[in-house]
TIKE-678890 format. One line per 5 residues: number of its first residue (from 0); their letters; for each residue x, y, z of C-alpha. Coordinates in nm, 2 decimals, m for minus. Layout:
residues N
NUM	a	X Y Z; ... $
end
This chain:
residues 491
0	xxxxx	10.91 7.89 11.19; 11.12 8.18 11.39; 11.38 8.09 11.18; 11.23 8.22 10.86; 11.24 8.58 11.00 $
5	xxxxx	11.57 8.58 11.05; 11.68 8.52 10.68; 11.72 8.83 10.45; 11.55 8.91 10.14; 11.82 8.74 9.91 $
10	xxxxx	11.76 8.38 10.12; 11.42 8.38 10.11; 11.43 8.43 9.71; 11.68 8.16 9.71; 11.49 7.94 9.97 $
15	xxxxx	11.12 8.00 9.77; 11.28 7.92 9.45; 11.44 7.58 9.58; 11.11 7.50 9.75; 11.26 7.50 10.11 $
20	xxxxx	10.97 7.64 10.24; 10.65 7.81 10.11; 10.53 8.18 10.05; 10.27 8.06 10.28; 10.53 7.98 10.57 $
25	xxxxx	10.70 8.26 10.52; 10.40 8.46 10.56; 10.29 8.30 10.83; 10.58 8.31 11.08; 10.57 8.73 10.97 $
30	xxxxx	10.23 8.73 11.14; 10.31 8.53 11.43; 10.64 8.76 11.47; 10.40 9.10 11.43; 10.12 8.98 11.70 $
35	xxxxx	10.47 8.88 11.92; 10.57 9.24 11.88; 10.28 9.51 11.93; 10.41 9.69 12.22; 10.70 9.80 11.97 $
40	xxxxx	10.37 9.99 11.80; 10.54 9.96 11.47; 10.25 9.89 11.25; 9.95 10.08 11.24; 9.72 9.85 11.06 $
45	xxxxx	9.83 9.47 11.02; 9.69 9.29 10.71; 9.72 8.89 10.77; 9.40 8.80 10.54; 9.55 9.01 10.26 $
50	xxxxx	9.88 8.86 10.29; 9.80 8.53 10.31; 9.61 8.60 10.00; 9.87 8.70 9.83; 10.16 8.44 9.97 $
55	xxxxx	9.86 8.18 9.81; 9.90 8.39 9.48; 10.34 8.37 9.50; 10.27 7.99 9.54; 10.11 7.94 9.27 $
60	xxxxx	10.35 8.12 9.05; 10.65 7.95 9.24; 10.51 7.61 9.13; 10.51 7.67 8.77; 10.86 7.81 8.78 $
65	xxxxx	10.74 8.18 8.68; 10.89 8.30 9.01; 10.88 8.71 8.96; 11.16 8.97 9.08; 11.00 8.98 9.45 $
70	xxxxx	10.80 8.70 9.46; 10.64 8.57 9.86; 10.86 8.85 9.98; 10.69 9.02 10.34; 10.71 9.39 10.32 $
75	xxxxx	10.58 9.65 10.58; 10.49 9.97 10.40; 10.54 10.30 10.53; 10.20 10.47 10.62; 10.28 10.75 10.40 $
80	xxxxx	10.21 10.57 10.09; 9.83 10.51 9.94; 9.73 10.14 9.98; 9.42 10.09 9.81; 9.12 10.01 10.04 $
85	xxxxx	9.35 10.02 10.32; 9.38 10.31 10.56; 9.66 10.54 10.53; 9.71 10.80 10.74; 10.03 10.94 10.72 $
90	xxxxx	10.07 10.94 11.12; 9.75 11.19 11.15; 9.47 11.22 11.31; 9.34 11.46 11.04; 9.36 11.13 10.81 $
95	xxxxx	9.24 10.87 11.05; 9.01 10.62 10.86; 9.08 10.77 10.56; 9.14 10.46 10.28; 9.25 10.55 9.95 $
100	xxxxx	9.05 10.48 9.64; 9.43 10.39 9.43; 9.74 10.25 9.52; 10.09 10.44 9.48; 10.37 10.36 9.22 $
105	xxxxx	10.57 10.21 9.43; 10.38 9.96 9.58; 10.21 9.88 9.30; 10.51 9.81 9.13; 10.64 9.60 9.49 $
110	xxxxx	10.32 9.39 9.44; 10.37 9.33 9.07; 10.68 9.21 9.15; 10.51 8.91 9.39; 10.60 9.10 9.68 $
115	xxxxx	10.33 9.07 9.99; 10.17 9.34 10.22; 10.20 9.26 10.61; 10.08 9.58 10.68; 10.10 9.99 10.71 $
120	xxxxx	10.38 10.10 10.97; 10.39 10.39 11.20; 10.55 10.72 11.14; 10.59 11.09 11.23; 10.32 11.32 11.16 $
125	xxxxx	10.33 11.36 10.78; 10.68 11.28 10.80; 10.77 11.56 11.01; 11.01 11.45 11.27; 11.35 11.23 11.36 $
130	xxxxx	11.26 11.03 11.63; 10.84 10.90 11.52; 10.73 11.10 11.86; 10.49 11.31 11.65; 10.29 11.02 11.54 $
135	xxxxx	9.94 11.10 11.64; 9.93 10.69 11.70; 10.18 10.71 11.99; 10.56 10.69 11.99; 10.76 10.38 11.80 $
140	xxxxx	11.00 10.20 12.03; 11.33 10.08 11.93; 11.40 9.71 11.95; 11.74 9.84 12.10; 11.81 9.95 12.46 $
145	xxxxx	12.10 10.06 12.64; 12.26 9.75 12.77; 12.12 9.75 13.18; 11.84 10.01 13.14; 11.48 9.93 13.04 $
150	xxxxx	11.42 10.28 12.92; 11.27 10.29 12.54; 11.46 10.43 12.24; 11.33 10.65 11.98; 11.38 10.47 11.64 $
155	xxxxx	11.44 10.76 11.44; 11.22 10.96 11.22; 11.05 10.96 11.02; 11.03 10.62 10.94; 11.09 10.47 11.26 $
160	xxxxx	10.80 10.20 11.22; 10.99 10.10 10.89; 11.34 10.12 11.08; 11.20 9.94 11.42; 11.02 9.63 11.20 $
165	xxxxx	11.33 9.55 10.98; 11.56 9.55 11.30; 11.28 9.30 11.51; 11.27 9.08 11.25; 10.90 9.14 11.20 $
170	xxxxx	10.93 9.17 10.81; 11.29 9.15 10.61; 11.22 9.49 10.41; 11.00 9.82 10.43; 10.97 10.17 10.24 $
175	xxxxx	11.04 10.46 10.40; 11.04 10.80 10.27; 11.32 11.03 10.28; 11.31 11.44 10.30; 11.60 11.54 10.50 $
180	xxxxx	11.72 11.20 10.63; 11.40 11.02 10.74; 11.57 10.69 10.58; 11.89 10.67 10.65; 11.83 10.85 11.02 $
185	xxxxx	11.70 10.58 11.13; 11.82 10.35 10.97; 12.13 10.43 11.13; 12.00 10.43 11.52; 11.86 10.06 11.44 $
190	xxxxx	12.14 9.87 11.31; 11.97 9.83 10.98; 12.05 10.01 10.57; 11.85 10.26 10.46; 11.90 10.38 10.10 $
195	xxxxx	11.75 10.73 9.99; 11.79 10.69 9.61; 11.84 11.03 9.37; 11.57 11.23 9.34; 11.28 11.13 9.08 $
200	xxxxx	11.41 10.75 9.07; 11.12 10.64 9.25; 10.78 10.77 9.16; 10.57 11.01 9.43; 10.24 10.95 9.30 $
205	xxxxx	10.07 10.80 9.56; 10.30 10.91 9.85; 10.13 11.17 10.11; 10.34 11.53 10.05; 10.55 11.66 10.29 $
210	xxxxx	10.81 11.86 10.05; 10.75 11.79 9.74; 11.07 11.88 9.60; 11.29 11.70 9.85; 11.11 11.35 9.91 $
215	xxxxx	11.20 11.05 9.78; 11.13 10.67 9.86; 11.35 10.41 9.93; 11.42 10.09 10.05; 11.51 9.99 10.39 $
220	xxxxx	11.64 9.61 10.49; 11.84 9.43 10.69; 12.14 9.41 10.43; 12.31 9.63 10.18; 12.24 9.32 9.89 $
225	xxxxx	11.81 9.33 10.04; 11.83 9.78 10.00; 11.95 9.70 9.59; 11.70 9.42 9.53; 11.39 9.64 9.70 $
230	xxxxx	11.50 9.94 9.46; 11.55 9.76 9.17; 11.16 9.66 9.22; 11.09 10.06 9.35; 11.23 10.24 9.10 $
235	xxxxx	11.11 10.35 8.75; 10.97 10.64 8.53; 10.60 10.73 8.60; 10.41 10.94 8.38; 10.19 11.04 8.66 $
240	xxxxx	10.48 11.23 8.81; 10.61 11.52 8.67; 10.95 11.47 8.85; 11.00 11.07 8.77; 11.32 11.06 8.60 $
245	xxxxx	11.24 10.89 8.26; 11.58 10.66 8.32; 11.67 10.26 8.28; 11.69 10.15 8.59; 12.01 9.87 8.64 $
250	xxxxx	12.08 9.58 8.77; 12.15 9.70 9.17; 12.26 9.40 9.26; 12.48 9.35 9.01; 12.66 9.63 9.14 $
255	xxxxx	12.77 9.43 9.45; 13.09 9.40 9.25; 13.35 9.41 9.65; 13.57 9.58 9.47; 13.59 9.95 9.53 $
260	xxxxx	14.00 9.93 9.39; 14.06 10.31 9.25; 13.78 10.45 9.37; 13.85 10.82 9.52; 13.61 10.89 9.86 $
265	xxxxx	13.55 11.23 9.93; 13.61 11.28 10.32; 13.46 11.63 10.37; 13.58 11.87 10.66; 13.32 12.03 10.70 $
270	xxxxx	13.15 11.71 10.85; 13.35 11.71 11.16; 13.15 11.96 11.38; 13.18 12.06 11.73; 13.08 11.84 11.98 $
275	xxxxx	13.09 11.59 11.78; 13.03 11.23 12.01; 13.41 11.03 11.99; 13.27 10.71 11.93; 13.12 10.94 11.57 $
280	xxxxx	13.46 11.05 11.50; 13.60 10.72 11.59; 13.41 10.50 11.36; 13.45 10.77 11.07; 13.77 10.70 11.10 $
285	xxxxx	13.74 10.34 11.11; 13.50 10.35 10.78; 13.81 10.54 10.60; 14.04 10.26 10.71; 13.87 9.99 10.55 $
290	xxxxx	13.83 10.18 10.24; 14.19 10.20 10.19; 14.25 9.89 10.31; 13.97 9.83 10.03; 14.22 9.96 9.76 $
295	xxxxx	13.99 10.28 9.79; 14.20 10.63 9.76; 14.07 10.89 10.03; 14.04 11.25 9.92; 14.00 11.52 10.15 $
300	xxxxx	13.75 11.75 10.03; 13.52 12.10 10.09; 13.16 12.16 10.10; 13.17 12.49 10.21; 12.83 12.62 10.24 $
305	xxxxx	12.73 12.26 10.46; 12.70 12.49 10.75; 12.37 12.70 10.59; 12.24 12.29 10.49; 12.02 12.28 10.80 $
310	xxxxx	11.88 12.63 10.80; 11.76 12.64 10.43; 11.57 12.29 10.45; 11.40 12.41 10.74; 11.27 12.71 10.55 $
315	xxxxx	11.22 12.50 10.20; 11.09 12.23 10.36; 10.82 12.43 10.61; 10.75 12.62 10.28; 10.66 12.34 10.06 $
320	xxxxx	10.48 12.16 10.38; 10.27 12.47 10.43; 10.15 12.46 10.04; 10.11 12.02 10.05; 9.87 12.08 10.37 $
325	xxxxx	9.63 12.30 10.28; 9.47 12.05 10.15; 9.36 11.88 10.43; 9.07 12.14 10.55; 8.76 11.88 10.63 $
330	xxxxx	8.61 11.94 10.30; 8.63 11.62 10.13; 8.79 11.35 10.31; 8.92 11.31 10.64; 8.82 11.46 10.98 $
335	xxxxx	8.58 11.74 11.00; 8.50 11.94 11.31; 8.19 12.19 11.31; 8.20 12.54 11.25; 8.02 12.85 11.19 $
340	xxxxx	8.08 12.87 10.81; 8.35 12.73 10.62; 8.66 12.96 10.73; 8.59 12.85 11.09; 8.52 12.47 10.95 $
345	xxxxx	8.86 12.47 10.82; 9.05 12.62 11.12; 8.85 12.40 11.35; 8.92 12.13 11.15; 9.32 12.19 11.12 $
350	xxxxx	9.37 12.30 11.45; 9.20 11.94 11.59; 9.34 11.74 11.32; 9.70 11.83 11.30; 9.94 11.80 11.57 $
355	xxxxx	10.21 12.02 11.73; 10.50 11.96 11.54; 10.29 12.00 11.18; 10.13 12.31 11.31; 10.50 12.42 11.42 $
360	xxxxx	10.60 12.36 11.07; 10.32 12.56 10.86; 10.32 12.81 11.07; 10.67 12.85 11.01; 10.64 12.76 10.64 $
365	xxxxx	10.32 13.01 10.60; 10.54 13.34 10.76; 10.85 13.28 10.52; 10.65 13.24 10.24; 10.40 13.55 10.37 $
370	xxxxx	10.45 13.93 10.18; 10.77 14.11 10.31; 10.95 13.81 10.41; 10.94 13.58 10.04; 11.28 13.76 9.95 $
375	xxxxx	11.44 13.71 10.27; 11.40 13.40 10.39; 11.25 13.14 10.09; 11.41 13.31 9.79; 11.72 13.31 9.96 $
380	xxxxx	11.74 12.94 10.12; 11.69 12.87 9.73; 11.99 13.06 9.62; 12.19 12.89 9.97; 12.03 12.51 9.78 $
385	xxxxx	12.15 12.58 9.47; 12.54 12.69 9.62; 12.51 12.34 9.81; 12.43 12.18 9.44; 12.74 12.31 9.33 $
390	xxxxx	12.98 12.24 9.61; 12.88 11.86 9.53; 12.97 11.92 9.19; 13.32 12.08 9.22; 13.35 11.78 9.42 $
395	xxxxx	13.25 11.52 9.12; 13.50 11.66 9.00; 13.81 11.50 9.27; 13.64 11.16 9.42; 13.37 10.89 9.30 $
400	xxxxx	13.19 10.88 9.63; 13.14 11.10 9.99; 13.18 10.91 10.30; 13.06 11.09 10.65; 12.85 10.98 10.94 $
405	xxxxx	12.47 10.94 10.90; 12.42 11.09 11.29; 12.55 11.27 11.50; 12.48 11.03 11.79; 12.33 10.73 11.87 $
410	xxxxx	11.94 10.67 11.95; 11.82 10.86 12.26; 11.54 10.77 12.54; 11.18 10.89 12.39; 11.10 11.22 12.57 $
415	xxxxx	11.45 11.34 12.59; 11.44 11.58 12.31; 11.09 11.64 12.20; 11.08 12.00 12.43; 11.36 12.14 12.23 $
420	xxxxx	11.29 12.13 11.86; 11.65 12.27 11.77; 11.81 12.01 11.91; 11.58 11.74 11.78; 11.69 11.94 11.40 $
425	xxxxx	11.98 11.88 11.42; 11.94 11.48 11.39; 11.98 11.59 11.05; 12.25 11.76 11.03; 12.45 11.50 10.83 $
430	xxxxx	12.16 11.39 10.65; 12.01 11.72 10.45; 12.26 11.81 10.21; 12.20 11.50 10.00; 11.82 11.60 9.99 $
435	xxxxx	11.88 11.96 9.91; 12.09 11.84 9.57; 11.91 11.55 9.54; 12.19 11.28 9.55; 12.14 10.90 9.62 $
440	xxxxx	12.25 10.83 9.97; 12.28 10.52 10.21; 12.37 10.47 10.58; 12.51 10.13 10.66; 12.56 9.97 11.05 $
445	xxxxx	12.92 10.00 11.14; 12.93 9.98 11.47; 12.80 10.03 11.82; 12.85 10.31 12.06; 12.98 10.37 12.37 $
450	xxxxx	12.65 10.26 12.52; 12.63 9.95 12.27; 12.39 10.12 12.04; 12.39 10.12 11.70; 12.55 10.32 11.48 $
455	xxxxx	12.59 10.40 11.04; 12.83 10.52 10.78; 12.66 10.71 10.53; 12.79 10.67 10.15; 12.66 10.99 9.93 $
460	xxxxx	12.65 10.94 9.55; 12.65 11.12 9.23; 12.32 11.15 9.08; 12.18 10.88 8.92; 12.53 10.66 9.03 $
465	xxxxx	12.32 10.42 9.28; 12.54 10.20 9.18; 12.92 10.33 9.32; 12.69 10.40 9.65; 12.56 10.02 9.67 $
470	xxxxx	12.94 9.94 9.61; 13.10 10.16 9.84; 12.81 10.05 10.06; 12.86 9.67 10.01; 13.24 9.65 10.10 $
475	xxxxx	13.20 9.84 10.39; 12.94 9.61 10.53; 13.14 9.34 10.51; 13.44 9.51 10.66; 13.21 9.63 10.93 $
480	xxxxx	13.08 9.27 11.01; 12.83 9.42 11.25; 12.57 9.15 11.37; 12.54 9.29 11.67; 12.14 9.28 11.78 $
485	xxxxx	11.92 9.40 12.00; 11.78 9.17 12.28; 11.44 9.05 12.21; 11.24 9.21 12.50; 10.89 9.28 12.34 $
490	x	10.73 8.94 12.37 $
end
């Protein structure tokens, strides 16, 4: 049954549908692979009687030949999004127990589809990290490790339970959320693809806020082919949200044409900062060789104001953050300490209930928003978003597609950052523009590092052109070839 983990998304659909196995199976070896893997901590709650409930559901379908998009897929959910009757917490303690009364859009739409819940994976603190050490639940670990060291690897953040379970095997998909790079960040430090689509192609409702006008879901899997077939079940207009793009969604697959002939990539200089890791430059390099070699044209190009990128999202961001929290005071659901009246009830509450990172962050996000300081910091990290908007269109305007790294390095040891927030930022550095314009965005595995470790390309899109990303993607997946993967150490 180990074998069955190890197909993707594409070969079980094909193996279901051709009755080489059952959903049941293929459910089945998920859970035995999950129990194998607990010391990874990627899943926060594990639901076995409610997938094989469903796999007996896919069965039936599959035997009358009314197979849908998805159907006896596994899929680990990000614990961001509302599962009905099952607890999400988004990583916090102020949520713990909490089990929402409705289920998102998204995965409402993955389970219409046939897809199958194996359970609610780990995460930073309300998505507020790049390496899942703020989880309130305890750190993820990477199934990767420095060849000759036993230390554990952050998995990237925040969806490093999403990221860790695709590359272990233990389910062939996941969701993850993206706000400044918490897809494709770690999708890059795992070996696996991570695809944040344009803004408002995927529905929020249902998702815990961190930023609401920055996150986005998205598929993450194994292979570029997997990322298209999740989002074409993911995406879709929703009334319910205000920002749901009310859009066709196409045939992502179909997209997987291999043929990125006249295409222009943008190659922008303002990626290549200081410091910058060799084996980063190297494989840049090496991901615009195989694009020419592709029949691709490479176009140098400028996004001048990348350098203020980082700084504005962490006042827009914090802002927004600030606002989406407030709502977690102890009144209604979630915990509640005691207090003297109710203004000592909610700082109580907060103060136990949230952890240092989230405080960090609306604390920060409450001063730049406070009297005197609006103008100066939030209004203009606005103006600074909207020059970033229009650096990426002066650039439509040359080339079809941006190619750039996804990190600046490879996955480090958990601990080593987490005293020096800056430099734990700056995992982003690569990853925040496409957030602050709202442009689809996917890293793909391209190679390993000096230390063997995984590392991505990321492929940045126009907006609503998932497509010419997913292609760009695509061929440079199969020029990469990577299969490297990571010992299997956890069981």
């Amino acid at each position: 049954m180990a074998e069955l983990t190890g197909l993707t998304i594409a070969d079980m659909r094909d193996g279901l549908r051709g009755k080489k196995f059952s959903a049941k199976e293929l459910v089945e070896a998920h859970i035995g692979a999950i129990e194998n893997a607990r010391m990874l901590n990627a899943f926060l709650v594990e639901t076995p009687d409610k997938a094989l409930a469903m796999a007996e559901e896919s069965d039936k379908h599959l035997a009358k030949g009314e197979a849908r998009p998805l159907e006896g897929i596994p899929l680990g959910i990000k614990d961001l999004f509302c599962t009905k009757g099952i607890q999400a917490t988004a990583g916090s303690h102020i949520l713990e127990g909490f089990e929402p009364p409705y289920e998102s859009t998204v995965t409402h739409s993955l389970w219409h589809d046939g897809a199958i819940m194996m359970g609610k994976l780990n995460m930073d603190e309300f998505a507020m990290g790049s390496s899942n050490e703020t989880s309130y639940f305890g750190p993820v670990k990477n199934p990767w490790r420095r060849p000759g060291s036993n230390a554990d690897l952050v998995p990237g953040g925040s969806s490093g339970g999403s990221a860790a379970a695709v590359a272990a095997k233990l389910v062939p998909g996941a969701t993850g959320t993206d706000t400044g790079g918490s897809i494709r960040q770690p999708a890059a430090v795992t070996g696996i693809v991570g695809m944040k689509p344009t803004y408002g192609r995927c529905s929020r409702w249902g998702i815990v806020a961190f930023a609401s006008s920055l996150d986005q879901a998205g598929p993450m899997a194994r292979t570029v082919r997997d990322a298209a077939i999740m989002l074409g079940s993911m995406a879709g207009h929703d009334a319910k949200d205000s920002t749901s793009l009310k859009v066709d969604v196409p045939d992502f697959e179909a997209a997987l044409t291999g043929d990125v002939k006249g295409l222009r990539i943008g190659v922008p200089k303002e990626y290549r900062v200081d410091g910058m890791p060799g084996a980063i430059d190297k494989l840049w390099q090496q991901g615009i060789e195989w694009l020419k070699a592709a029949g691709a044209e490479i176009v140098e190009i400028s996004l001048p104001h990348t350098k203020y990128a980082l700084p504005a999202y962490y006042i827009v961001a914090p802002a927004e953050a600030s606002s989406n929290l407030a709502r977690y005071d102890g009144v209604r659901y979630g915990k509640r300490e005691d207090g003297e009246d109710i203004t000592d009830l909610y700082k109580r509450t907060r103060a136990a209930g949230f952890g240092a990172e989230v405080q960090r962050r609306v604390l920060i996000g409450t001063y730049v928003l406070s009297a005197g300081y609006y103008d100066a910091y939030y209004l203009k990290a606005q103006k600074v978003r909207t020059l970033i908007k229009q650096d990426f269109e002066k650039a439509w305007e040359k080339v079809d597609a941006i190619l750039t790294p996804t990190t600046p390095g490879p996955a480090f040891a958990i601990g080593e950052k987490s005293d020096d927030p800056l430099e734990m930022y700056l995992n982003d550095i690569f990853t925040v523009t496409a957030n602050m314009s709202g442009l689809p965005g996917i890293s793909v595995p391209a190679g390993l590092s000096d230390e063997g470790l995984p590392l991505g390309l990321q492929v940045i899109g126009k907006a609503l052109d998932e497509e010419t990303v997913f292609r760009v993607g695509g061929v440079l997946e199969d020029a990469a070839g990577f299969s490297a993967q990571p010992d299997v150490w956890w069981r």
